[in-house]
C-alpha positions as CSV (number, residue, x, y, z in Angstrom):
1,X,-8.7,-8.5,-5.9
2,X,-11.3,-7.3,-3.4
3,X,-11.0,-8.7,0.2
4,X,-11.8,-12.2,0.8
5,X,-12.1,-13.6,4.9
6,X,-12.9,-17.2,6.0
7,X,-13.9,-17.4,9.2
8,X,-15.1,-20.3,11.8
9,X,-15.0,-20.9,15.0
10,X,-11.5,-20.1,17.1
11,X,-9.9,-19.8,13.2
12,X,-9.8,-17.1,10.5
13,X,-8.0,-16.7,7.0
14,X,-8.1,-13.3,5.0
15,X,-6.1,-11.8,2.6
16,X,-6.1,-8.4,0.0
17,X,-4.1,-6.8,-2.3
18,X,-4.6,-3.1,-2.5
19,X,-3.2,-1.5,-5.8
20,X,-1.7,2.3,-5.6
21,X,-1.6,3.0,-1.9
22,X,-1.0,6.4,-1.5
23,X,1.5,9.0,0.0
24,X,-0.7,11.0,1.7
25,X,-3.4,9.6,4.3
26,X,-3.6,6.1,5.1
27,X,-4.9,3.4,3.1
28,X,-6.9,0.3,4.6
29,X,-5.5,-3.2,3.6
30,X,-7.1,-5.4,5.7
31,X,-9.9,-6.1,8.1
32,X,-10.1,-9.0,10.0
33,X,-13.0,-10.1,12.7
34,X,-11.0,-12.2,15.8
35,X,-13.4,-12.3,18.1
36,X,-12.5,-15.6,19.3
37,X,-9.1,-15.4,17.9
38,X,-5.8,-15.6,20.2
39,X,-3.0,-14.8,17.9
40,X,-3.0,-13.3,14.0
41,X,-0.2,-13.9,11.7
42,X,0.3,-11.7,9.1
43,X,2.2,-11.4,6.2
44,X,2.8,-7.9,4.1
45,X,4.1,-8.4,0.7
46,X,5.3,-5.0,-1.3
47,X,5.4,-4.8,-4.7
48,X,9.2,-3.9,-6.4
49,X,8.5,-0.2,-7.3
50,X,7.4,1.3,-3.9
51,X,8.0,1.2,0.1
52,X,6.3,2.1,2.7
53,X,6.1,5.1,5.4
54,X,3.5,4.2,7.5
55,X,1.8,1.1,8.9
56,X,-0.9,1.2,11.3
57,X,-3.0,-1.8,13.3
58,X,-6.5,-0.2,14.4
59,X,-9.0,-2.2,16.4
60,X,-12.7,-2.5,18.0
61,X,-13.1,-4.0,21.6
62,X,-16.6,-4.5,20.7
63,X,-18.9,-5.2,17.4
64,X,-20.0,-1.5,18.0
65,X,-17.1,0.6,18.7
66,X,-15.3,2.7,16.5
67,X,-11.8,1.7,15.7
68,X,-8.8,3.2,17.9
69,X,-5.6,3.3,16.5
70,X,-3.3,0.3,18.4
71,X,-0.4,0.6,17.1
72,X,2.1,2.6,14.4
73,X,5.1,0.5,15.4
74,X,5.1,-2.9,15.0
75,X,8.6,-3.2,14.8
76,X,10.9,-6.8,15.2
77,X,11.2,-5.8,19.2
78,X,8.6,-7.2,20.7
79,X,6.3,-5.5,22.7
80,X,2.5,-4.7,23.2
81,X,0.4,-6.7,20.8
82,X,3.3,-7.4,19.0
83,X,4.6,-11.3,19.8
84,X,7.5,-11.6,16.7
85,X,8.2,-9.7,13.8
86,X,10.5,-9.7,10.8
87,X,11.2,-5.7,11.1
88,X,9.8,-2.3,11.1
89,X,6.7,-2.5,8.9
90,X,6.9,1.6,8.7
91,X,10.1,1.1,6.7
92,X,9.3,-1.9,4.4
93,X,11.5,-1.6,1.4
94,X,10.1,-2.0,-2.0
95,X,9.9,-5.8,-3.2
96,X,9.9,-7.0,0.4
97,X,8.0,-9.5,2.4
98,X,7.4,-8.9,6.1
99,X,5.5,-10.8,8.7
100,X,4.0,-10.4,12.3
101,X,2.7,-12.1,15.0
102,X,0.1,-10.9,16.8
103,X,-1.8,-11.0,20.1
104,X,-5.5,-9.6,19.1
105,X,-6.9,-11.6,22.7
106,X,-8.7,-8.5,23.6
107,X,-10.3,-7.6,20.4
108,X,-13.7,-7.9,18.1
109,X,-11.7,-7.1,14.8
110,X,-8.6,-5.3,14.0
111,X,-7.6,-3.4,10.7
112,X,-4.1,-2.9,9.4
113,X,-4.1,0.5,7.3
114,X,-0.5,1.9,5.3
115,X,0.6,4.9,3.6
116,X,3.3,4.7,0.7
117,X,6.9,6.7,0.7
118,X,5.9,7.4,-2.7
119,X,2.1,7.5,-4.9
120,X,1.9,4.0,-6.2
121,X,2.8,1.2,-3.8
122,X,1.0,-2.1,-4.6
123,X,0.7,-4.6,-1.3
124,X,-0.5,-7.9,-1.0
125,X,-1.6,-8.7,3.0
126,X,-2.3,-12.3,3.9
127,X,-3.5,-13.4,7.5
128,X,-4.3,-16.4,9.6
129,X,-5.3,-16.7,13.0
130,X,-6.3,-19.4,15.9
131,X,-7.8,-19.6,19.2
132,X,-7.6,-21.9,22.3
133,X,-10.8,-23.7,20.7
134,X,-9.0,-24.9,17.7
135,X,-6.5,-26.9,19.9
């Protein structure tokens, strides 16, 4: 399935599964424009045969900046843009779901990127977000 993203005004839905994320390097899942976006929910779903090493969240303060790396922890203790979390998305165990909450306030569009303990990881990322407009 390729990436699909709905976006209007203070609300955005997009979602991806990436088949055979590797070990080495990191693989992007997900890129998501939240301009006017307060808080992004996401959801990580791993498929039974592989976990995970590494998960990253990259993001642009503007349309024409390059992506910086945010984050490599988002972890269940909040902290930075991390508002709630199920656990430690760099340790997601094979056949688990895991889920985020996250304040992207400050950015033009964030990316979430992963690398698998072993070759062969299949993940399935789903994410919704809202502003203050959608109130």
């Amino acid at each position: 399935m390729a990436q699909t993203q709905d976006k209007t005004p203070f609300n955005v839905q997009a979602s991806n599964v990436v088949a055979n994320v590797a070990a080495s390097g990191d693989t992007a899942l997900l890129e998501v424009q939240v301009g006017d976006i307060e808080r992004l929910a996401i959801e990580v779903v791993l498929s039974a045969d592989q976990a995970l090493d590494t998960f990253v969240m990259q993001a642009k303060v503007h349309q024409d900046s390059a992506f910086v790396q945010i984050t490599n922890a988002i972890t269940a203790t909040p902290g930075g843009v991390v508002v709630l979390a199920s656990g430690t998305f760099a340790t997601a165990i094979a056949g688990s779901t895991n889920w985020a909450l996250l304040d992207v306030r400050p950015f033009h569009t964030v990316k979430f990127l992963a690398s698998a303990a072993v070759d062969g990881a299949d993940v399935t990322i789903r994410a919704r977000g809202i502003g203050a407009g959608s109130l």
